[in-house]
C-alpha positions as a Markdown table, in Angstrom:
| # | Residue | x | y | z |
|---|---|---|---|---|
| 1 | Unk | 57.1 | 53.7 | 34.6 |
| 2 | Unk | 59.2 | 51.3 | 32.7 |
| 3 | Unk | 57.1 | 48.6 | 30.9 |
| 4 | Unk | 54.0 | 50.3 | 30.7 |
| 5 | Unk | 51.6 | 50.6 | 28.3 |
| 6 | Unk | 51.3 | 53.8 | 26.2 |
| 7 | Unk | 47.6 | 54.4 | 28.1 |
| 8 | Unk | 49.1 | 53.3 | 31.3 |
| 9 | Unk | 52.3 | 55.7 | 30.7 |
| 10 | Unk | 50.0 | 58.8 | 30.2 |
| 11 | Unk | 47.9 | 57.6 | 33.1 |
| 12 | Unk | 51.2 | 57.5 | 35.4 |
| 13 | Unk | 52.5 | 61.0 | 34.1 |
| 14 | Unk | 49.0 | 62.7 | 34.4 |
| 15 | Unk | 48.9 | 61.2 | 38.1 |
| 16 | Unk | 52.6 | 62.2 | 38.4 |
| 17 | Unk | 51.7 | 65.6 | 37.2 |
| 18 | Unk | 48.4 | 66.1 | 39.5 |
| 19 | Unk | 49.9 | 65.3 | 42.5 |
| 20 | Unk | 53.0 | 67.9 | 42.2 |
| 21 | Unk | 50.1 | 70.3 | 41.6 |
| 22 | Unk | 47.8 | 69.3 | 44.4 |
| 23 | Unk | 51.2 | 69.6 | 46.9 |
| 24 | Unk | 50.8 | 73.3 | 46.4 |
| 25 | Unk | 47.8 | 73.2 | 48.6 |
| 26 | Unk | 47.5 | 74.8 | 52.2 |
| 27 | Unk | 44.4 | 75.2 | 53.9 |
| 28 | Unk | 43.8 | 78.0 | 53.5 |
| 29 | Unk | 43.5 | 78.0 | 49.7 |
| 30 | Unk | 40.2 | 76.2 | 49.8 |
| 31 | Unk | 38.0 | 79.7 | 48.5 |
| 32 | Unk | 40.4 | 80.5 | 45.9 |
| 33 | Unk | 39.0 | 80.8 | 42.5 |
| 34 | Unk | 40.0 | 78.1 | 39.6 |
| 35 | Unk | 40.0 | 78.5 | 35.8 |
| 36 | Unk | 36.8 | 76.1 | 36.1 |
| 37 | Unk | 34.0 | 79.2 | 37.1 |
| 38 | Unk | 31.3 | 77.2 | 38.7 |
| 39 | Unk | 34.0 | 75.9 | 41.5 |
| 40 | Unk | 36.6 | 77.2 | 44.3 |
| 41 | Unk | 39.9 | 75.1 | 44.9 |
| 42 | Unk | 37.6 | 73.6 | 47.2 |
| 43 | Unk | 34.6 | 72.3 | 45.5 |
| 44 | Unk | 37.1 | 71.6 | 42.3 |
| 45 | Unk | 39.0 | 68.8 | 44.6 |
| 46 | Unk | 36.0 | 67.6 | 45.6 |
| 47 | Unk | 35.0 | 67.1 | 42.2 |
| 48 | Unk | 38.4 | 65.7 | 41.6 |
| 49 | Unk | 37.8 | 63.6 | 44.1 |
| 50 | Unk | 34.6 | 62.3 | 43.4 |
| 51 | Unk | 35.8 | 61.8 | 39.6 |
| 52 | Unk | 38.4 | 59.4 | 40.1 |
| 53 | Unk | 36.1 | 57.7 | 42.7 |
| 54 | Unk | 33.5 | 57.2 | 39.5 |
| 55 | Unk | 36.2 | 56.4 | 37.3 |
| 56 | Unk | 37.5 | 53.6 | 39.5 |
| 57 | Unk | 33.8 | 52.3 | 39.8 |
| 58 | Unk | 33.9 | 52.4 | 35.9 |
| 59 | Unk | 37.5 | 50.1 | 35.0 |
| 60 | Unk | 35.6 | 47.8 | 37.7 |
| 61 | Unk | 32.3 | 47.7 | 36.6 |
| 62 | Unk | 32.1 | 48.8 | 33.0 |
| 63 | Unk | 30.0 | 52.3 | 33.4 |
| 64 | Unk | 31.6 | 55.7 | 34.5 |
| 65 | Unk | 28.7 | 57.0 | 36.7 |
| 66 | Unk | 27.5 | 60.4 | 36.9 |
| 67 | Unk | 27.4 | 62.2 | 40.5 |
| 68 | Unk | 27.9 | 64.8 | 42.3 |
| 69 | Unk | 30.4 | 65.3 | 44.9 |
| 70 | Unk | 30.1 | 64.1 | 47.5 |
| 71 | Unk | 33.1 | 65.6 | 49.8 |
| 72 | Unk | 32.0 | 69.1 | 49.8 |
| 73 | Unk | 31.7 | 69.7 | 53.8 |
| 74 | Unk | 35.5 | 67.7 | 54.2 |
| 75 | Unk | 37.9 | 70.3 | 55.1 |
| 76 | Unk | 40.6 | 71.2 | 52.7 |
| 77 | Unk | 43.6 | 69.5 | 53.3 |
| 78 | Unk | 41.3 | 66.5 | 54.2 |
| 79 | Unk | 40.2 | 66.6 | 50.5 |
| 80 | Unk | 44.1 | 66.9 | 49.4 |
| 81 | Unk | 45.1 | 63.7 | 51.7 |
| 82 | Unk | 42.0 | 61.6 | 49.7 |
| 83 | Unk | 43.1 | 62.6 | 46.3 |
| 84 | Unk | 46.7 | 61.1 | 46.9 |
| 85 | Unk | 45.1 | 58.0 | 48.0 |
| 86 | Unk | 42.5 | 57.6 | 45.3 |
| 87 | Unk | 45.2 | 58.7 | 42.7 |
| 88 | Unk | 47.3 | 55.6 | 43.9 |
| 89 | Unk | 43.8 | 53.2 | 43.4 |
| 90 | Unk | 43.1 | 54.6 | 40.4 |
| 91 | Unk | 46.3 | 53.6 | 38.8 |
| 92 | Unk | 45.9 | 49.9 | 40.0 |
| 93 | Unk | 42.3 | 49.6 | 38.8 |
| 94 | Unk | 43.6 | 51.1 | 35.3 |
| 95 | Unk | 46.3 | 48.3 | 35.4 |
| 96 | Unk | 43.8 | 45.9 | 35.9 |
| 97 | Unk | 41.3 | 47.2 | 33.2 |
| 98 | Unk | 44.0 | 47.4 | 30.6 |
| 99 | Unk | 44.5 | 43.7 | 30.6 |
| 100 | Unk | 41.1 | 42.8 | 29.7 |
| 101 | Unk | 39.1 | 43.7 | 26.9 |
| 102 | Unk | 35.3 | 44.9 | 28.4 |
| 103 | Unk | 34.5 | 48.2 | 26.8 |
| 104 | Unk | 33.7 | 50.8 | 29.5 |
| 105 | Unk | 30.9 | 53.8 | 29.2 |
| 106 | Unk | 32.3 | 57.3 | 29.8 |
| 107 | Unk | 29.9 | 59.8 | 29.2 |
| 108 | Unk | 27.4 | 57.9 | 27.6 |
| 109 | Unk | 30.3 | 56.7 | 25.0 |
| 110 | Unk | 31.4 | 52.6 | 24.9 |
| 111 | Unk | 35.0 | 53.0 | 24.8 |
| 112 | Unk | 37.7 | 50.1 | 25.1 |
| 113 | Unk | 39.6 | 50.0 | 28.0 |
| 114 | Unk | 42.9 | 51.8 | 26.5 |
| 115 | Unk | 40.7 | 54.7 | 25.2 |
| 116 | Unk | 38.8 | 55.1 | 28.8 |
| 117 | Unk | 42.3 | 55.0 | 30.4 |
| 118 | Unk | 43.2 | 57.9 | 28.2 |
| 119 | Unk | 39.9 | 60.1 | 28.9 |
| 120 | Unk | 40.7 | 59.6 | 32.8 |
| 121 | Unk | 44.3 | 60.6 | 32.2 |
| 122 | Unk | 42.8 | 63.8 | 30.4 |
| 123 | Unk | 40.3 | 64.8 | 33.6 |
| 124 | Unk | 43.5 | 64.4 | 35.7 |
| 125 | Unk | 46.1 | 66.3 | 33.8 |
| 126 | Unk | 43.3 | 69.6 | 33.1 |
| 127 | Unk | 42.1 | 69.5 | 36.9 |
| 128 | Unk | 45.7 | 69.4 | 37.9 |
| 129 | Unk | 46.7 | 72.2 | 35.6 |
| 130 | Unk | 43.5 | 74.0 | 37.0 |
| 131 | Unk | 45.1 | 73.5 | 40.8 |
| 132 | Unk | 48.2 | 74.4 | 39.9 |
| 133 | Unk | 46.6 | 77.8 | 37.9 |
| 134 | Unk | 44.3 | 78.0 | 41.1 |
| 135 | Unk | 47.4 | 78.3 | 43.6 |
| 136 | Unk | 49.7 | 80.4 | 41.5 |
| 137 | Unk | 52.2 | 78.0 | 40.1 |
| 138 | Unk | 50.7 | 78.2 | 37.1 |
| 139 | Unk | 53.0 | 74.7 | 36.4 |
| 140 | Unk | 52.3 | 73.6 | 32.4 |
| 141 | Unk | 51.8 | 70.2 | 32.0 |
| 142 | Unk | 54.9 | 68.7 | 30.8 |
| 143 | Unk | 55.1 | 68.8 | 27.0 |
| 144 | Unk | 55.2 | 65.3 | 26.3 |
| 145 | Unk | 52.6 | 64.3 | 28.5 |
| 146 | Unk | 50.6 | 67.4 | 26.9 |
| 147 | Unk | 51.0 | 66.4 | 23.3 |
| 148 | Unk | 50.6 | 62.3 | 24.0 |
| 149 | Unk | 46.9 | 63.7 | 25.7 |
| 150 | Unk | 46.0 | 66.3 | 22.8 |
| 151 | Unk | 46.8 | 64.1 | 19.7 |
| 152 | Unk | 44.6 | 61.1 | 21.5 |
| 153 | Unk | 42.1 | 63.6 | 22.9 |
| 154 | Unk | 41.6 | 64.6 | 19.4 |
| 155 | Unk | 40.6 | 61.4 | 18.3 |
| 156 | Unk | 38.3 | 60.5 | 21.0 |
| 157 | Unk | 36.7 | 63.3 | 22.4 |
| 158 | Unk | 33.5 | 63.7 | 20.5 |
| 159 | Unk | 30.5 | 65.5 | 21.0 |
| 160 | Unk | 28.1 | 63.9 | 23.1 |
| 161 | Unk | 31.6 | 63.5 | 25.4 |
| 162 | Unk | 32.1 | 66.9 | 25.3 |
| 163 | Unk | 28.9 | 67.8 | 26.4 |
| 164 | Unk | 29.2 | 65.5 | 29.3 |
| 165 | Unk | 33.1 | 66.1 | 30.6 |
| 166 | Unk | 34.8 | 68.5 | 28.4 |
| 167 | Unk | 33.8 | 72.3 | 27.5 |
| 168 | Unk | 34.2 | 73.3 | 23.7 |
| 169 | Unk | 37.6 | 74.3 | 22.8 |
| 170 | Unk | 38.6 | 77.7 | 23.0 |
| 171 | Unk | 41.0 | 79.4 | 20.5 |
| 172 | Unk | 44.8 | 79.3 | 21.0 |
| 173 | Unk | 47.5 | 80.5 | 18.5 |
| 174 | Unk | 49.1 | 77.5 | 16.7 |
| 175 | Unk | 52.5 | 78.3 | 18.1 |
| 176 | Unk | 51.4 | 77.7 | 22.2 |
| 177 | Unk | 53.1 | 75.4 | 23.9 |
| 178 | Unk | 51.4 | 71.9 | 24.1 |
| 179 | Unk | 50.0 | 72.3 | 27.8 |
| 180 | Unk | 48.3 | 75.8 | 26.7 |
| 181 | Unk | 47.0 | 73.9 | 23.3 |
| 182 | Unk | 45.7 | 70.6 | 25.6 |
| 183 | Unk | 43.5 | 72.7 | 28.2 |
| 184 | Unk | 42.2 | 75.0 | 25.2 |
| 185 | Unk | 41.1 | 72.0 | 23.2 |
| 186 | Unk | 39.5 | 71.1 | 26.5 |
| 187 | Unk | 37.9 | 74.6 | 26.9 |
| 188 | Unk | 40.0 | 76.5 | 29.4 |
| 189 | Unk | 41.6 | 79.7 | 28.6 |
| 190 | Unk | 45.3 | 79.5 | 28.6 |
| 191 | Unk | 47.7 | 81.3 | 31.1 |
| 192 | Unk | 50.7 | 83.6 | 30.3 |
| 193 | Unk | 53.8 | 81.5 | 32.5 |
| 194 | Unk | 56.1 | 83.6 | 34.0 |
């Protein structure tokens, strides 16, 4: 969006990108596997869900909580519905956060509120590449958006962060493309495209 802040910008293209993704979703996709092992489509849009419901409690009170999902038994499509919604929240919370100057804990890490903006456009843009992977589009994140996210990520994804969102990288040859090189760094194999 015009006008936007660098944050917001990768904020708006990550929600831009996560929604495309979650459109490939029919009900009856909820048991498929996803790169992330522990979880189904299902339980990973839950988790999605439940994510940018903590992160929206975080740009408004300062502190990212930790929870579990809570939206396991909702059907499906239900689940897909609540994540357009919250998506749309989210992005007017971040708005809001990004004019004020409150530091905001993500993971046990004080961040300002540009930095937390970025680390919430990073869980968007990896669980929608795991969607998309998950219902066989296996849709890169566009390469802008991808190398905007890794080159920040970089800087402020440490360890006790990583611990608490983020896997440990995984290797990727130098010449992959910047979506493969963005979900390695965040510790998912990478996908051959078509």
């Amino acid at each position: 969006m015009e006008g936007l802040s660098g944050p917001l910008r990768l904020l708006d293209g990550t929600i831009c990108y996560a929604l495309e993704s979650v459109e490939a979703i029919e009900a009856e996709y909820g048991s498929l596997p996803t790169p992330c092992q522990e979880w189904d489509l299902h339980a990973l849009l839950a988790h999605l869900n439940d994510s940018i419901a903590a992160l929206q409690e975080g740009f408004e009170v300062g502190v990212v909580p930790t929870r579990k999902p809570d939206s396991d038994g909702d059907p499906t499509m239900l689940l897909v519905m609540a994540f357009r919604a919250r998506a749309e929240q989210l992005r007017n919370s971040c708005t809001a956060a990004a004019r004020g100057d409150r530091p905001i804990s993500i993971g046990g890490v004080s961040l300002a509120p540009s930095l937390a903006i970025v680390v919430g456009a990073v869980e968007l843009a990896v669980h929608g590449w795991d969607v998309s992977v998950a219902c066989g589009r296996n849709h890169p994140i566009p390469a802008r958006l991808a190398l905007g996210l890794l080159s920040l990520s970089q800087l402020i994804i440490d360890h006790p962060m990583r611990r608490s969102l983020f896997d440990g990288p995984v290797p990727v040859s130098p010449l992959a493309s910047p979506s493969d090189q963005l979900v390695a760094f965040l510790g998912r194999g990478t996908v051959r495209q078509p």
